[in-house]
C-alpha positions in Angstrom: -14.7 -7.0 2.7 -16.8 -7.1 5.3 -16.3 -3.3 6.1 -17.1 -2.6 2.7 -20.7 -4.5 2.7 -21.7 -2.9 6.2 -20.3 0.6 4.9 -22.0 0.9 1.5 -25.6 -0.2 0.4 -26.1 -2.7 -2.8 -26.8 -0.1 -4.9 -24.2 2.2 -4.0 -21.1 2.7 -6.4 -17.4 1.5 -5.0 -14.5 2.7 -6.9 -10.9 1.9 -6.0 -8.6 3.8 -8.5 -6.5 2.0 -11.0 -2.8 1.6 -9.4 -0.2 2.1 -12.0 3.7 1.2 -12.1 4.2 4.8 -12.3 2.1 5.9 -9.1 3.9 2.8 -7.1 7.4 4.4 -8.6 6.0 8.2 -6.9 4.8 7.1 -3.9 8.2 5.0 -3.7 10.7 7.7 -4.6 8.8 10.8 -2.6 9.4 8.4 0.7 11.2 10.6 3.4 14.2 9.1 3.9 14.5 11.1 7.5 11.7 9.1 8.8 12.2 6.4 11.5 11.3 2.5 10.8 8.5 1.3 11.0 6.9 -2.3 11.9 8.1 -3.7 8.7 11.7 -2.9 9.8 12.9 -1.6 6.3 14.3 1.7 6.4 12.6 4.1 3.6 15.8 4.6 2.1 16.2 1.3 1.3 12.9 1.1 -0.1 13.5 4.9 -2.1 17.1 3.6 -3.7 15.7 1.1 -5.8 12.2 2.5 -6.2 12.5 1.7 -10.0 13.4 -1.5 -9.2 10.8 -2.5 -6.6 7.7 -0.6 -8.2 6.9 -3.6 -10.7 6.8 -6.1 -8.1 4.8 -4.3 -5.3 2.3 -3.2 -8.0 2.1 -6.8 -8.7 1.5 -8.0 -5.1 -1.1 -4.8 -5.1 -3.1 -6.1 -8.1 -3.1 -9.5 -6.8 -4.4 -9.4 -3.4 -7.1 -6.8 -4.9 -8.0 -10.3 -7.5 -7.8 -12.7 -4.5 -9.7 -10.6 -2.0 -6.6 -11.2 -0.1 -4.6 -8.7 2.0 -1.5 -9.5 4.0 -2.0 -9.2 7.8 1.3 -7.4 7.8 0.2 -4.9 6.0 -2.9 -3.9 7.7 -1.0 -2.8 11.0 -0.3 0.9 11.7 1.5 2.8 14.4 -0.2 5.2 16.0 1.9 7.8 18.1 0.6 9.9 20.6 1.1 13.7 20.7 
């Protein structure tokens, strides 16, 4: 949050787009399955089978750490390969 109050002035308008079971089922089932684990260690075909499945929950872990302000560490990491 802090980011977001040094990036943006009081008066200044911050939209974050409503996330819908249906975007989370997309984003889910367009994963590339050819792509190599990442630091979570699920493979993204085990993550695209059951897209359906799965898209209720993680949209309900999405909506909740955007009410509690809350964000899992885990998820904040990225890998960043050099070229």
């Amino acid at each position: 949050m802090s980011f977001i109050q040094e990036t943006f002035a009081r008066d200044e308008v911050f939209n974050i787009t409503a996330v819908t079971e249906h975007k989370v089922y997309n984003e889910l089932k367009n994963l590339n399955e050819k792509k190599a684990t990442r630091h979570d260690m699920v493979p993204p075909r085990q993550v695209k089978m059951p897209s359906k499945q799965l898209s209720r929950p993680i949209l309900y872990l999405v909506h909740e750490s955007l009410r509690c302000r809350m964000f899992l560490d885990m998820l904040k990491r990225s890998l960043i390969t050099l070229v």
